[in-house]
C-alpha positions as CSV (number, residue, x, y, z in Angstrom):
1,X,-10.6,-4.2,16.4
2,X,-9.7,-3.2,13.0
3,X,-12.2,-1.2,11.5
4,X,-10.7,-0.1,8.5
5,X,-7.9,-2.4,6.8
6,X,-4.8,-1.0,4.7
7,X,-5.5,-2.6,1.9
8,X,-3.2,-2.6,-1.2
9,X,-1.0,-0.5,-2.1
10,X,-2.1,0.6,-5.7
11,X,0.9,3.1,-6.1
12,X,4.2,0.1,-5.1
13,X,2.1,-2.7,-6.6
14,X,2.0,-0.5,-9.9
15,X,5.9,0.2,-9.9
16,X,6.4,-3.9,-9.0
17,X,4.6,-4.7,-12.0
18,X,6.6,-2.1,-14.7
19,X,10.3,-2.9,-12.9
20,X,10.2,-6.2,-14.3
21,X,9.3,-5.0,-17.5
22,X,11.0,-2.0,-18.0
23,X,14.3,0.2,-16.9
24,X,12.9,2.6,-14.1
25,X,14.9,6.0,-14.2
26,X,17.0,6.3,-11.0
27,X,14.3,8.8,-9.7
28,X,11.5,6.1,-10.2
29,X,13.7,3.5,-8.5
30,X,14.2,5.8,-5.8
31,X,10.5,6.6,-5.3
32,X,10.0,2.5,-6.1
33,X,12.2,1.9,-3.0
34,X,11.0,4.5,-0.6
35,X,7.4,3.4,-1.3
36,X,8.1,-0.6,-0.3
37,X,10.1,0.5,2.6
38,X,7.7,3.1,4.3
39,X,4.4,0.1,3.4
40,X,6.7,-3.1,5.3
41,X,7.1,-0.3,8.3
42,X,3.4,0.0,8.5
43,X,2.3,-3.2,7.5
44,X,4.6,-4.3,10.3
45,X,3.0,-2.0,12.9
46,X,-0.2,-2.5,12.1
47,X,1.0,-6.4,13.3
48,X,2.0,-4.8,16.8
49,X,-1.3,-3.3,17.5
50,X,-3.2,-6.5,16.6
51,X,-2.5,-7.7,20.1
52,X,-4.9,-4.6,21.6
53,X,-7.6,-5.7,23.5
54,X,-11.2,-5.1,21.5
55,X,-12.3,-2.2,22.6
56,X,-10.6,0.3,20.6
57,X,-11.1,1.0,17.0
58,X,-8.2,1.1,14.7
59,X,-8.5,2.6,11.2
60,X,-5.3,2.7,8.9
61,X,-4.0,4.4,6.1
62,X,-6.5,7.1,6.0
63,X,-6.5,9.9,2.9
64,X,-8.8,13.3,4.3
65,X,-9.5,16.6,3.1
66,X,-10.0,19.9,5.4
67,X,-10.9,23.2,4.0
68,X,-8.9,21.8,0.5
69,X,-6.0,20.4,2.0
70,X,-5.0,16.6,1.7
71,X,-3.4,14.5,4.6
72,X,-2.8,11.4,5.2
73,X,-2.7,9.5,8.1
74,X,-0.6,6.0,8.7
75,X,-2.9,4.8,11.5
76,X,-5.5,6.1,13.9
77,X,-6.7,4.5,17.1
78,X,-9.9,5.3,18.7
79,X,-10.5,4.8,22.1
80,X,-13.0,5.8,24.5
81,X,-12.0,9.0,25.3
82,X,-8.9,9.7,22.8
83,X,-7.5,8.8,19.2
84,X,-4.3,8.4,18.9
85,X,-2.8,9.1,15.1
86,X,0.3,7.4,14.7
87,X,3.1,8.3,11.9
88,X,5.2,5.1,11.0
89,X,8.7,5.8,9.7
90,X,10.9,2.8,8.5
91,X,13.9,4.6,8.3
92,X,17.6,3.3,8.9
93,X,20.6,4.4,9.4
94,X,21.9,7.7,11.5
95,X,20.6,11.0,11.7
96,X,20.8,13.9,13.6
97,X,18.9,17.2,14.3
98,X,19.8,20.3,14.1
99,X,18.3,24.1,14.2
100,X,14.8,21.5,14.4
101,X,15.6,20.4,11.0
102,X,16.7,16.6,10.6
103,X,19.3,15.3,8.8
104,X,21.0,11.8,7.4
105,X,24.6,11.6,8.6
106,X,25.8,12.7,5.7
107,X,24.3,15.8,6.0
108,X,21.0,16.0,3.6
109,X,18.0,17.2,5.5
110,X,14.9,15.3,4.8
111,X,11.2,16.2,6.1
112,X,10.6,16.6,9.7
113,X,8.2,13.9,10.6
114,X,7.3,15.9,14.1
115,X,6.5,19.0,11.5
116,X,4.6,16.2,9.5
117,X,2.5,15.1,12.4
118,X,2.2,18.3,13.5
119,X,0.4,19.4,10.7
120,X,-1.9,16.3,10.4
121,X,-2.8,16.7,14.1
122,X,-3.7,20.2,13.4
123,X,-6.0,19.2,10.4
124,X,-7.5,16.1,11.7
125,X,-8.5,18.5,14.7
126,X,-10.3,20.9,12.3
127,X,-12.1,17.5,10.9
128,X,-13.5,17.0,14.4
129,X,-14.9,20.2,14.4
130,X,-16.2,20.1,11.0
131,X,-17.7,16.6,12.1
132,X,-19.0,18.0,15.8
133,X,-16.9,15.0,17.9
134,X,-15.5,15.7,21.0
135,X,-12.6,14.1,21.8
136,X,-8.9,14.3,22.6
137,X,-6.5,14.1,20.2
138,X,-2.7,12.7,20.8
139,X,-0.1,11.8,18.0
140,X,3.5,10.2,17.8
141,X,5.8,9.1,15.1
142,X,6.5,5.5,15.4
143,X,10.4,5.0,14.3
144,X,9.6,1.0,13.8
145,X,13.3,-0.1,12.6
146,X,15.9,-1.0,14.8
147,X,18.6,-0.2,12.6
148,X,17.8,3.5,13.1
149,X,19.4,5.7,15.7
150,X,18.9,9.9,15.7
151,X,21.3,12.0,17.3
152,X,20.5,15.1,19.4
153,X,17.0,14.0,19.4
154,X,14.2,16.9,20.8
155,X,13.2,15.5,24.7
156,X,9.5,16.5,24.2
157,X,9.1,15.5,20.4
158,X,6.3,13.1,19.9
159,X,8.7,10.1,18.6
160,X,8.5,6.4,19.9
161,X,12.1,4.8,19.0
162,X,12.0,1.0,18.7
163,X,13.8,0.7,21.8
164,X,10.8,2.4,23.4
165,X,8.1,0.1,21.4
166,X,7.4,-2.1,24.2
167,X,6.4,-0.1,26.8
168,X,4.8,2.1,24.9
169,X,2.4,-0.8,23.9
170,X,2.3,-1.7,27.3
171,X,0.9,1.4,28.2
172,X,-1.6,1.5,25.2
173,X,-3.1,-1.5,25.9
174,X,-3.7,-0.2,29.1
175,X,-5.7,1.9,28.1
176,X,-7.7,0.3,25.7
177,X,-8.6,-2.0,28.1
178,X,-9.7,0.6,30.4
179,X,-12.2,1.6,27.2
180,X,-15.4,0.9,25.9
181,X,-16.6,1.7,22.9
182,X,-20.0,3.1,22.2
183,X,-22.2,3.6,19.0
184,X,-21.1,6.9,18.8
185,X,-17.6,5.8,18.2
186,X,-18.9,3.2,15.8
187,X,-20.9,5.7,13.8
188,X,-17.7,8.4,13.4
189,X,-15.3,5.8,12.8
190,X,-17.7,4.9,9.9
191,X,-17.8,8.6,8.9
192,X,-14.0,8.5,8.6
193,X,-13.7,5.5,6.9
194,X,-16.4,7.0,4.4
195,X,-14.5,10.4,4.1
196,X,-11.3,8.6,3.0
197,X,-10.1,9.3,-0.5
198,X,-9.2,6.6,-2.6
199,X,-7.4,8.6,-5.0
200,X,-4.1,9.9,-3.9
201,X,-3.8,13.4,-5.8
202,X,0.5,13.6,-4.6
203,X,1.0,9.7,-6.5
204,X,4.5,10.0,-8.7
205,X,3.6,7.6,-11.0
206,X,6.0,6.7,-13.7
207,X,4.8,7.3,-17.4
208,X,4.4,4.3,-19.5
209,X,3.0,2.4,-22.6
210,X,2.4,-0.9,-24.0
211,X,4.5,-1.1,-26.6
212,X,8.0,-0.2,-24.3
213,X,6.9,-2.8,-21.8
214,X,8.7,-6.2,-22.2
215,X,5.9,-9.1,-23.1
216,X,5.9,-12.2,-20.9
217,X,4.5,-13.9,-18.1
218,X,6.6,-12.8,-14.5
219,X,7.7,-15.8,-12.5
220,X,6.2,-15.8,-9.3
221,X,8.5,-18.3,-7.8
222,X,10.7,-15.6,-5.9
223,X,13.4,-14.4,-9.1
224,X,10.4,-12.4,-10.8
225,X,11.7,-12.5,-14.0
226,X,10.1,-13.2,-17.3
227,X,11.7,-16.2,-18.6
228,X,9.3,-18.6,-18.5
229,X,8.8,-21.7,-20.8
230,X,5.6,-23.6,-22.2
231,X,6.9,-26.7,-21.3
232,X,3.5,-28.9,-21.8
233,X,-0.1,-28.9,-21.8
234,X,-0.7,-27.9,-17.9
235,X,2.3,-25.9,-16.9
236,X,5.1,-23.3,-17.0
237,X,9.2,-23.7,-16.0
238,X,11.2,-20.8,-15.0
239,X,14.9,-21.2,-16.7
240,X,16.2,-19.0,-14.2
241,X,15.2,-20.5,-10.7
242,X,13.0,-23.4,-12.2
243,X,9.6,-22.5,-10.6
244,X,6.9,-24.5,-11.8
245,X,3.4,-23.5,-11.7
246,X,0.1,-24.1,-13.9
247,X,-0.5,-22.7,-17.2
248,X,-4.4,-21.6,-15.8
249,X,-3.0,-19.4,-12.8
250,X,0.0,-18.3,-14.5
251,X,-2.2,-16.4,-17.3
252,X,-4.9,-15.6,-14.9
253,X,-2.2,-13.5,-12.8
254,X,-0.7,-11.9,-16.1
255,X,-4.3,-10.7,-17.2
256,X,-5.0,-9.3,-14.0
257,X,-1.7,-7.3,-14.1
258,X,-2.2,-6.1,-17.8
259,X,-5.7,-5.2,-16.3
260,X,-4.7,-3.0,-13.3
261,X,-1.6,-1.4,-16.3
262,X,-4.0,-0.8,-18.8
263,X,-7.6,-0.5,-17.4
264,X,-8.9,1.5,-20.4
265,X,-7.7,-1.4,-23.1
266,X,-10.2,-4.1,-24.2
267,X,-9.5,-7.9,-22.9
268,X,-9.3,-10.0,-26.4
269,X,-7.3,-13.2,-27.0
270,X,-5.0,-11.9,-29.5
271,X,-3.9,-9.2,-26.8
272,X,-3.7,-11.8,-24.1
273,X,-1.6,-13.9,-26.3
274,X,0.9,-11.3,-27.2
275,X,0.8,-9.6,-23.5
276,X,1.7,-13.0,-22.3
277,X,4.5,-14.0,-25.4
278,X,5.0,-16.9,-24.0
279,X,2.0,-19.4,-24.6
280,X,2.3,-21.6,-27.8
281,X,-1.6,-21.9,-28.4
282,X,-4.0,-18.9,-29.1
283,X,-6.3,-22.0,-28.2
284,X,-5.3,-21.8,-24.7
285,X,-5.9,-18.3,-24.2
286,X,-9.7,-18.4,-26.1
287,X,-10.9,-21.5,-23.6
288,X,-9.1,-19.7,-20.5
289,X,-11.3,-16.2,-21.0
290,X,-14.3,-18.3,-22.3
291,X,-14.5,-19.8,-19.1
292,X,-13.5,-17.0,-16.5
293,X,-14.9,-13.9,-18.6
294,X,-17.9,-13.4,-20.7
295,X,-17.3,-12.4,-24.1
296,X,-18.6,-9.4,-25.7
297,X,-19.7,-9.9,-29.7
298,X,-18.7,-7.3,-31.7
299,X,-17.5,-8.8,-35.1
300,X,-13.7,-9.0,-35.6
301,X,-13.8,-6.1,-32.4
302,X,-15.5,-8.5,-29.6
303,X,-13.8,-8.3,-26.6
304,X,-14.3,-10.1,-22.9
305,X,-16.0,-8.6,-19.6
306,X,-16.0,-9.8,-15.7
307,X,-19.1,-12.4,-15.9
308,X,-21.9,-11.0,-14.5
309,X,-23.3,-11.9,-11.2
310,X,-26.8,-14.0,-11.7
């Protein structure tokens, strides 16, 4: 049973959004491309343990604080009489370790993920305390892609390789289905889920402002570029892969992106009509937000809000 959902990624959907509409330096891209790799890895585990019988708990992408330290966990699963945290890394490629550090082929050490886990074990375990939950605790890094192959890899390390995936869901579901699940573990999987921090405080978010950001409405038809067209009264035409979709979604999606890029700026139509470039009528605009939004008077300064709820 999921219990607590990933949810979006605020972080990759925020560098989606600005490498359409500006150059990314190659740091950013790098970040950008380490981000969607490490989320499709989870995302596609967290598709693997949808097959466990109900009586387990699973809670994912969790953000805690112990005694002032952060960590983060991928995915926990709570069973009757042990939670499993899980560590997903997507990576591919060839690596090896050496001295208990590991390295890419080419000889660049990145982090240890059995240091990593390590660690979040060690916290989570001081949570329990803090939280008076008795329980034991086992974790293993999940190394989801089958491209990826590590040399010289420790016997007793904690790491599931993809070749190893099925059995080792075998043998979890096993267990869950040897579980039940109490109110107990109902009421600290709640705790948890209350405890998590939506805020990451370790984001490397690029620096940006509205005026360096390229105006225009993105195609959603797959290129993702902002070469749209106002072809008539009811729709759009990408001149790149020919997309068509309705004028009303199309600017709905593009003020819900300049929304999440600029939360702190007012919604008014001349801002919509330049964010968007691309609409021919302010007309357009001033119906769209009169119907979805309600609108703020303020003399030349009013401005539109979410409609309340009656």
């Amino acid at each position: 049973m999921i219990f607590k959902t990933r949810g979006e990624n605020d972080e990759l959907e925020l560098f989606q959004f600005l490498r359409v509409r500006k150059k990314l330096e190659i740091e950013e891209e790098n970040n950008f491309t380490y981000l969607e790799k490490g989320w499709l890895g989870e995302k596609q585990f967290d598709n693997m343990l949808l097959d466990l019988p109900n009586e387990c708990l699973i809670l994912n992408n969790l953000l805690l604080k112990v005694n002032n330290t952060f960590f983060q966990i991928d995915s926990l699963l709570l069973t009757q009489k042990k939670i499993n945290i899980f560590e997903v890394k997507n990576y591919e490629g060839d690596y090896f370790f050496k001295n208990d550090r590991l390295h890419m082929i080419s000889g660049k050490e990145i982090k240890n993920p059995h240091i990593q886990i390590t660690r979040s074990e060690s916290l989570f375990r001081q949570l329990l305390q803090e939280l008076r939950f008795n329980i034991a605790v086992e974790s293993q890094v999940i190394f989801i892609n089958p491209e990826f192959y590590l040399y010289e890899a420790p016997v007793n390390a904690p790491f599931v390789f993809h070749a190893q995936l099925g059995r080792f869901l075998k043998n979890l579901n096993e267990t869950v289905s040897a579980s039940t699940i109490s109110g107990s573990h109902m009421r600290f999987a709640e705790k948890l889920a209350s405890l998590h921090i939506t805020q990451n405080p370790y984001s490397r978010l690029p620096a940006y402002t509205y005026e360096e950001l390229e105006k225009g409405i993105v195609c959603r038809g797959g290129c993702g570029c902002l070469d749209l067209e106002d072809s008539n009264r009811h729709t759009l035409i990408c001149k790149k892969c020919g997309f068509v979709e309705g004028k009303e979604s199309a600017i709905l999606r593009s003020i819900e992106e300049f929304r999440f890029l600029f939360p702190e700026k007012r919604i008014t139509v001349d801002v919509i009509y330049n964010w968007c470039k691309v609409i021919k009528s302010k007309k357009i605009i001033q119906k769209l937000l009169s119907k979805n939004f309600d609108l703020v008077l303020f003399g030349r300064g009013s401005y539109y809000v979410d409609k309340m709820k009656k």
